[in-house]
N, C-alpha and C positions, 0 to 999 in steps of 0.2 A: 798960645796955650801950650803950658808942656805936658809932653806924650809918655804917657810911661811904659815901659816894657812891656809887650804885650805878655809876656811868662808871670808879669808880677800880675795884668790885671786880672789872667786867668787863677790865678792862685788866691786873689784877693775874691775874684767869684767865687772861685769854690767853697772858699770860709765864708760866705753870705756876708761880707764886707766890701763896700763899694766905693770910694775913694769918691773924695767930693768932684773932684775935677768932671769922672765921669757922668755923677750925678747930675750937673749943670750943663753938661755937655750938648748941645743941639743936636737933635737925632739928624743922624744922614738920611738923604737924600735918598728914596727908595727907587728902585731903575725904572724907567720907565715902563708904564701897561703897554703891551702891544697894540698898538693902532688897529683898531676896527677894519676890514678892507675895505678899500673905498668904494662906493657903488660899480660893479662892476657893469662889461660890458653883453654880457651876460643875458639874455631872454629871458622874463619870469617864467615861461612857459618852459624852456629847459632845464629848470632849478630840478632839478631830480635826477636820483640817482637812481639807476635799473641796471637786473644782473646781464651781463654775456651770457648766449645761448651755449655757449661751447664749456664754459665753467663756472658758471654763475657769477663771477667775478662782477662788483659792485663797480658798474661804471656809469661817471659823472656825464649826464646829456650836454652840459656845458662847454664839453670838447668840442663840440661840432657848433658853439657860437659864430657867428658873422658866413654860416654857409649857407647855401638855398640848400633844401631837406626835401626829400618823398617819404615821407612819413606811411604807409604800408600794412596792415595786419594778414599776416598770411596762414595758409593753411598746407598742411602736406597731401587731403587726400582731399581734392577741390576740382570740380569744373575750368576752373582758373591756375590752377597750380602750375601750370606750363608757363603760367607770367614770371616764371623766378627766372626765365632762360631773358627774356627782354629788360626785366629790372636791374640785373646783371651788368647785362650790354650797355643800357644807360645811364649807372653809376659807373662802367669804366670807360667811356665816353664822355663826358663830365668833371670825374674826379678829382682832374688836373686845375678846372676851375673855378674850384672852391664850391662841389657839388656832392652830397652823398644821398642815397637810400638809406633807410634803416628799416627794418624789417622786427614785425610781434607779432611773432605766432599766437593762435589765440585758439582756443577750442567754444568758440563763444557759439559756432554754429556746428557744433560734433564733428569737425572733419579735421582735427588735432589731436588727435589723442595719447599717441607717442611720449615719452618722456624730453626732456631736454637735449640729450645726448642722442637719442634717437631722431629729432627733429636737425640738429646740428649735422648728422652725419647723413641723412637724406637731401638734406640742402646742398651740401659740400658734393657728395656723391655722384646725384643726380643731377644736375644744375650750375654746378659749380660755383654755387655763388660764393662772393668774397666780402658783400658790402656788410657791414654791419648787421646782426641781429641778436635780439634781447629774448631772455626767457620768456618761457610762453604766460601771458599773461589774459587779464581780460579786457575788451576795449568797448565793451558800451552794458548797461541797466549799471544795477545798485554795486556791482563788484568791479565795475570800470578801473583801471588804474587814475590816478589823479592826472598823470600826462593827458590818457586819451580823454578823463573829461574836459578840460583845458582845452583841448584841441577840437572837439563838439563842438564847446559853447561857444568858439571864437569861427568855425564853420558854419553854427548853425543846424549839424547833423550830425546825427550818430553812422556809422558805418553800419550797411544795412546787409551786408554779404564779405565774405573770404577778401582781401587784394582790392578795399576800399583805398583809398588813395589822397593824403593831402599833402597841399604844396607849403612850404612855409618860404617865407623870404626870408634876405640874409639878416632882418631884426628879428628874427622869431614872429611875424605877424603870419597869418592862413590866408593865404591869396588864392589859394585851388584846393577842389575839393573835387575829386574825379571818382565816379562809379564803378564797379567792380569791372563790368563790362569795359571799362574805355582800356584798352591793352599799353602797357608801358611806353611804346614808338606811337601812340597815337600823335598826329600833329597836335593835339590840343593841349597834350603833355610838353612837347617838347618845345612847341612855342611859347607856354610859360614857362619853362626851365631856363629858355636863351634869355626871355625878359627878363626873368630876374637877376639872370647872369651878368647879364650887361650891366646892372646899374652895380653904381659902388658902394661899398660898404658905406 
């Protein structure tokens, strides 16, 4: 088929005259749709996204797919709040082996009250912690975040105090669910943390 100057066909557009050629012409070929991704590897239970305590910054829970998780809600003026020195200790003990904590403040039992940045710099301050944590949120009744109810109903319990505690394996499944009371170096922590460590993705 011949091709005519692209300057002619525009000019022949412009006068609402359209050359047969083009008229018969088979429309091209439009580029392809982006491909869907494909099911990823991904947790359903991680599919959310929650801010950084430090700047609210919207971050994807998906990062931390194929890790073992201590999942956490803490508080700043708590009976237990001296756990953030041991939760510390054992995400940087850990770390290197595809282990993190994350931490959610929570004022679900008044002992949060602080703003973000207030909670961020108490943490960091006092404790020095490093591992991840998410703005203050709520983690159990009708204001729950969608994470923490996910994480209930695959436990079986709501956290019932400050520095509840559960264990995810490295598919996003809840294999521990530990008490406020059980302190972060409890054997019963850490022997699940190795279990789960040891098997393979």
């Amino acid at each position: 088929m011949t091709r005519l100057p692209l300057s002619l066909i525009l000019a022949l557009a412009a006068s609402g005259v359209l050359p047969a050629a083009a008229q018969t012409a088979p429309p091209r070929a439009s580029a392809p749709a982006t491909a869907a991704a494909a099911p990823g590897t991904c947790p359903a239970v991680l599919r959310h996204t929650m801010a950084r305590l430090q700047d609210e910054a919207p971050q994807p829970l998906c990062q931390y797919a194929g890790q073992v998780l201590l999942v956490v809600n803490t508080a700043s003026y708590c009976g237990f709040t001296n756990q953030y020195q041991g939760l510390e200790a054992l995400h940087a003990r850990y770390q290197g082996r595809g282990f993190s904590v994350l931490g959610f403040p929570s004022n679900d039992f008044s002992q949060e009250t602080g703003s973000n940045a207030q909670i961020a710099d108490f943490c960091s301050n006092t404790f020095g912690v490093r591992f991840p944590m998410f703005a203050k949120s709520s983690v159990k009744g009708a204001e729950a975040s969608t994470f923490y109810r996910e994480l209930a109903a695959q436990a079986g319990e709501v956290p019932r105090w400050n520095f509840h505690k559960y264990l995810l394996d490295r598919q996003g499944r809840v294999v521990g669910s530990f008490a406020s009371s059980v302190a972060p170096d409890d054997p019963q922590i850490t022997r699940a943390i190795e279990k789960q460590l040891a098997i393979s993705r």
